[in-house]
VEXDO-293128 format. One line per field, with one value per atom (N, C-alpha, C, O): y, x, z negated; atom name. Coordinates in nm, 4 decimals, padded with zeros to 6 digits. Layout:
# residues N
north: (Y ...)
east: (X ...)
up: (Z ...)
at: (CA ...)
***
This chain:
# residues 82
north: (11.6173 11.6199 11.6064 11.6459 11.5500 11.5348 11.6636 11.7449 11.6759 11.7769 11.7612 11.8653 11.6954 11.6650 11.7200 11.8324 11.6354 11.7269 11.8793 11.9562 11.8928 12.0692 12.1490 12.2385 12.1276 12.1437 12.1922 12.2939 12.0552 12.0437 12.0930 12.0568 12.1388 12.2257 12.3810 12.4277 12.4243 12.5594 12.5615 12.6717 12.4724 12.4845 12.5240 12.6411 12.4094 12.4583 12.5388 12.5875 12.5765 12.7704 12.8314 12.8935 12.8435 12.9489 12.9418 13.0536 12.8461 12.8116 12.8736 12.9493 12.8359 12.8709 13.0771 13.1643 13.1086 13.2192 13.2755 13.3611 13.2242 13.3179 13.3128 13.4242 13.1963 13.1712 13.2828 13.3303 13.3080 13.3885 13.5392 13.6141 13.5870 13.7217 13.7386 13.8257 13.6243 13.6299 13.6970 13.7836 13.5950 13.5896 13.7183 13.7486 13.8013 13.9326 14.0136 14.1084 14.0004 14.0959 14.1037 14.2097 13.9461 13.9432 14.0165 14.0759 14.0015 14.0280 14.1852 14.2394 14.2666 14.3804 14.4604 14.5649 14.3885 14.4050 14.4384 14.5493 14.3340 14.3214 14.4129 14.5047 14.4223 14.5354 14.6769 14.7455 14.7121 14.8453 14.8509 14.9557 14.7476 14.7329 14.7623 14.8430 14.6828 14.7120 14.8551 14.8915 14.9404 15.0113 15.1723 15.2529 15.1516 15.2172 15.2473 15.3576 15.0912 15.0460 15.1279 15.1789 15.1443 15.2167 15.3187 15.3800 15.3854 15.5293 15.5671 15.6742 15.5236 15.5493 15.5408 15.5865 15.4365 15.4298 15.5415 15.5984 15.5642 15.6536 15.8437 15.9114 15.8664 16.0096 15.9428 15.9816 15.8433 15.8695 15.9340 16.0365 15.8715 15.8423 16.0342 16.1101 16.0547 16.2031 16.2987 16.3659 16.2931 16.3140 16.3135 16.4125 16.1930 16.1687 16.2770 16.3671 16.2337 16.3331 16.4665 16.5024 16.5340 16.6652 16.7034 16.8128 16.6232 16.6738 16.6581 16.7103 16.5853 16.5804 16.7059 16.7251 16.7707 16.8558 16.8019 16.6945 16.9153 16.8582 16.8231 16.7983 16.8105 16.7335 16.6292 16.5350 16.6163 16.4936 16.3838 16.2692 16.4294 16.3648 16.3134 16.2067 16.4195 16.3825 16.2153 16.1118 16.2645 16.1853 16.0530 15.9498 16.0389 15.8612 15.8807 15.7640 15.8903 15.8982 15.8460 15.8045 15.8626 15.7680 15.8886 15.8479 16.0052 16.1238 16.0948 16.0065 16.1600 16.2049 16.3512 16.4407 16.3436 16.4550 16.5940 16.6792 16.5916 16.7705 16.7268 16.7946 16.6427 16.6663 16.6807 16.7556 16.6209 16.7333 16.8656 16.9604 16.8704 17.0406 17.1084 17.2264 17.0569 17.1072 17.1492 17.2686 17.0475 17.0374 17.1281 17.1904 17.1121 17.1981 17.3173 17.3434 17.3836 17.5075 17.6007 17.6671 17.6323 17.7358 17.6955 17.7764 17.5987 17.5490 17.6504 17.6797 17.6930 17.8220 17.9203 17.9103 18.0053 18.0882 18.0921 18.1878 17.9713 17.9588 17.9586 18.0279 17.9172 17.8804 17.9938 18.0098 18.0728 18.2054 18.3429 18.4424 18.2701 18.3991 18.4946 18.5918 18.4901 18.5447 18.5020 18.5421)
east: (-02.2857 -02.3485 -02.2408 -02.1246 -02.2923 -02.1596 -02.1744 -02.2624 -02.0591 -02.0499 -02.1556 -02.2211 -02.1950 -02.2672 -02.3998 -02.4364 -02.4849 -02.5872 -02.5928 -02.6578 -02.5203 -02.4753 -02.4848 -02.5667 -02.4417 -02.4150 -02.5692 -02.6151 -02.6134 -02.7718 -02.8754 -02.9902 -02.8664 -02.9024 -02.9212 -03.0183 -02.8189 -02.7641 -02.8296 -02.8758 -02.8452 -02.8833 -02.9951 -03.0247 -03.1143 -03.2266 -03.2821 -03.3760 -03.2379 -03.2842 -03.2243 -03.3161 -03.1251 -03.0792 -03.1934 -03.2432 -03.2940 -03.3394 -03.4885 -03.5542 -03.5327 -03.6729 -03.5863 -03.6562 -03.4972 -03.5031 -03.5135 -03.5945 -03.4367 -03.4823 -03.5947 -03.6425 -03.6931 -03.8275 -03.9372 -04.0383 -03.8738 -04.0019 -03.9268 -04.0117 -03.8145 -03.8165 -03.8838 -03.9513 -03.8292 -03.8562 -04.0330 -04.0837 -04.0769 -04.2458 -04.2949 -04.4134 -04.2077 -04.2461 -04.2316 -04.3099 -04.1268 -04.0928 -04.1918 -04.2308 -04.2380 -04.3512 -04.4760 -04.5297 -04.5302 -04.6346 -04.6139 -04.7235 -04.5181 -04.4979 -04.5271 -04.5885 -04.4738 -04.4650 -04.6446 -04.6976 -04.6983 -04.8587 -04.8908 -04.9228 -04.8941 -04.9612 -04.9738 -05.0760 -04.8389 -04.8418 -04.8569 -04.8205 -04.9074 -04.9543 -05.0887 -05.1433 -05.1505 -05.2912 -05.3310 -05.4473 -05.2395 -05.2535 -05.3052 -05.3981 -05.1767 -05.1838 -05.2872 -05.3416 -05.3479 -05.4669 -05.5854 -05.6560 -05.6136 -05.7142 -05.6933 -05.7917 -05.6150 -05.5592 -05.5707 -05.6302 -05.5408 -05.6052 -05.7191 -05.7496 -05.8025 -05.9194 -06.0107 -06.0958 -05.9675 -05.9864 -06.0130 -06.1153 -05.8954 -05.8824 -06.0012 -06.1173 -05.9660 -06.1077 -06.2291 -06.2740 -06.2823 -06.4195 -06.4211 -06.5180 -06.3112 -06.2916 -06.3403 -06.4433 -06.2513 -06.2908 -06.4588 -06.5055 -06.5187 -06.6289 -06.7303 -06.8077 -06.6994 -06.7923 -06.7833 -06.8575 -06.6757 -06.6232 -06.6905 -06.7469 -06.6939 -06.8171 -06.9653 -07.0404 -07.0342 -07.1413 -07.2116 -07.1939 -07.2918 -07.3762 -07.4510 -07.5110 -07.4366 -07.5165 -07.6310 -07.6535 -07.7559 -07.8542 -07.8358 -07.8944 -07.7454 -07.7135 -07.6325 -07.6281 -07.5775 -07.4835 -07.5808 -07.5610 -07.6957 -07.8234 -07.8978 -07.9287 -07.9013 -07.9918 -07.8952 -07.9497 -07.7968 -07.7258 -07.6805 -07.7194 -07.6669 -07.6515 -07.8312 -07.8465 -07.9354 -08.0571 -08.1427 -08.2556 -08.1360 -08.2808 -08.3646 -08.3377 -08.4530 -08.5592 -08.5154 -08.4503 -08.5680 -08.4778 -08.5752 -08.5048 -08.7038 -08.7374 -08.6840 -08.5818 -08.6913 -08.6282 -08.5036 -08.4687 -08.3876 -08.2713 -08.2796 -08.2236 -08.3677 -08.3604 -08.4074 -08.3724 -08.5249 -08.5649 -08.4597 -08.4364 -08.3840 -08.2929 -08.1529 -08.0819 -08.1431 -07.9841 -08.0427 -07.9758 -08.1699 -08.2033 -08.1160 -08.0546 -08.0862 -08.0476 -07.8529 -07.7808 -07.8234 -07.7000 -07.5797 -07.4735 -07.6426 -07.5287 -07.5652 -07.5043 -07.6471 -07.6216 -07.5735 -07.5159 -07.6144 -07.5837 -07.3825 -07.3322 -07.3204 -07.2182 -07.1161 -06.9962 -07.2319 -07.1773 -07.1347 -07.0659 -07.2137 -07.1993 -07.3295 -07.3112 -07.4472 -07.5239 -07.6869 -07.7947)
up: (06.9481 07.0793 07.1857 07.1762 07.2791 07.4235 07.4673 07.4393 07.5538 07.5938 07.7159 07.7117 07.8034 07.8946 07.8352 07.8694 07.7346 07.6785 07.6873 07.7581 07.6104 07.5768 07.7319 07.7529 07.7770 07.9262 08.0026 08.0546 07.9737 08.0218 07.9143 07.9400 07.8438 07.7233 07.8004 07.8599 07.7791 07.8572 07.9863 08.0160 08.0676 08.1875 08.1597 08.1833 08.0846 08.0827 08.0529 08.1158 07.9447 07.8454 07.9664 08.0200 08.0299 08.1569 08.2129 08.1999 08.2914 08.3885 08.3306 08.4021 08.2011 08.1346 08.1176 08.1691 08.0732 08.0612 08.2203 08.2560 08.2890 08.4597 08.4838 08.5050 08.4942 08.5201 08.4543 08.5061 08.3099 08.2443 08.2947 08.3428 08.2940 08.3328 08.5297 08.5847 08.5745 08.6870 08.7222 08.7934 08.6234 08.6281 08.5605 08.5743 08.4840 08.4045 08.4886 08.4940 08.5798 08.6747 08.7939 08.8428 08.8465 08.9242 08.9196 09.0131 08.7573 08.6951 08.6785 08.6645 08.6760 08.6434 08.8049 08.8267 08.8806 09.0375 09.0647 09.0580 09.0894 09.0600 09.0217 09.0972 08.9048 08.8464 08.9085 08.9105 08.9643 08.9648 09.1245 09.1778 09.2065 09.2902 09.2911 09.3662 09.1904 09.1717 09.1196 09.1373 09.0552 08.9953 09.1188 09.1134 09.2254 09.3354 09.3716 09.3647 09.4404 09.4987 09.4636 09.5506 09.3014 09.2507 09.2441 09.2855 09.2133 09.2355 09.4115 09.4232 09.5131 09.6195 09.6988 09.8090 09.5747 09.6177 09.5796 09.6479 09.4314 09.3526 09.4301 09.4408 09.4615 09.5564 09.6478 09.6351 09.7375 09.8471 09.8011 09.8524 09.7022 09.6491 09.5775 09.5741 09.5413 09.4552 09.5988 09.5955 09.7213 09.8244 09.9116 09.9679 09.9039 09.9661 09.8406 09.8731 09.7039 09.6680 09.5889 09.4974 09.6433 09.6519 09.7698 09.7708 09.8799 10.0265 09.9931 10.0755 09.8693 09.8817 09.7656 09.6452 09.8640 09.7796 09.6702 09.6663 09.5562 09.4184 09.3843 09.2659 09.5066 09.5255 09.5544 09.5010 09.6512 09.6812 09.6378 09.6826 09.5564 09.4862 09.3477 09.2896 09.3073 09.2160 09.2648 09.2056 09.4001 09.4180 09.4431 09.4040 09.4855 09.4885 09.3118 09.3174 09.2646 09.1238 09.0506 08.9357 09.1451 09.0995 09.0683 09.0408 09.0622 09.0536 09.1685 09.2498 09.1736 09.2572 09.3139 09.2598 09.4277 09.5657 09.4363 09.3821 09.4133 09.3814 09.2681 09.2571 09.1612 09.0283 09.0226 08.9314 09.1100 09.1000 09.1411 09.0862 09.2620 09.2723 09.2095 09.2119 09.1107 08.9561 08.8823 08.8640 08.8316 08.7556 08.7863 08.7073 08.9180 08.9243 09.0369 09.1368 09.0106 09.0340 08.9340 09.0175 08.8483 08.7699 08.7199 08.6614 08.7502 08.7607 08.8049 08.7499 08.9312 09.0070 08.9008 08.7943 08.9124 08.8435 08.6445 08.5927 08.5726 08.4994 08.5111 08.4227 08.5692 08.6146 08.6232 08.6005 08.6716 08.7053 08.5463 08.5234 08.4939 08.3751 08.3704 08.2972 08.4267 08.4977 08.4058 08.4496)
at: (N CA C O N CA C O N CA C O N CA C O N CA C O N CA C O N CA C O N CA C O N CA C O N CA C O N CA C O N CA C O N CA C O N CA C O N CA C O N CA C O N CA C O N CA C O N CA C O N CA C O N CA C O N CA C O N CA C O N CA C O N CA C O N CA C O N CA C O N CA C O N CA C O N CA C O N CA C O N CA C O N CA C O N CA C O N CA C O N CA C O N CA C O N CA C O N CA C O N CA C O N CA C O N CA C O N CA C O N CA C O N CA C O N CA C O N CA C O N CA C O N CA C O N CA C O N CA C O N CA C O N CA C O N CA C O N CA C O N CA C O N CA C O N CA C O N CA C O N CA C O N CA C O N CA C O N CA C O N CA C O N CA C O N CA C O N CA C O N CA C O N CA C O N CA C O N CA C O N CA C O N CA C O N CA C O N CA C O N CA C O N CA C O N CA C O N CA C O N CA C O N CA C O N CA C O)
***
């Protein structure tokens, strides 16, 4: 092989090896971007329904307003030891 080949050999595996760590590193970047994202979306939503009372939280969850209060009538005190 010439040395010229060889040369341009090396270049290219250099060039395909920067490209794919480059792009792992990108892709790794991303990720834990996205990862954040849900994790702070996450606390909100932990938040919004840590404020909503357990009827209410029955009822956007798809019950009927008296059948949760049917249902999580005996809840407290069960809860309690009682």
């Amino acid at each position: 092989m010439s040395y010229h080949l060889q040369i341009g050999l090396v270049l290219v595996a250099a060039a395909f090896a920067g490209g794919f760590f480059y792009g792992h590193a990108a892709g790794a970047k991303r990720d834990m971007r996205q990862a954040v994202a849900a994790f702070q979306m996450r606390k909100d939503m932990d938040h919004a329904v840590d404020k909503t009372g357990a009827v209410d939280l029955c009822i956007a969850l798809g019950g009927v307003r008296e059948s949760c209060r049917s249902a999580l009538r005996g809840v407290g005190t069960a809860a309690k030891g009682e």
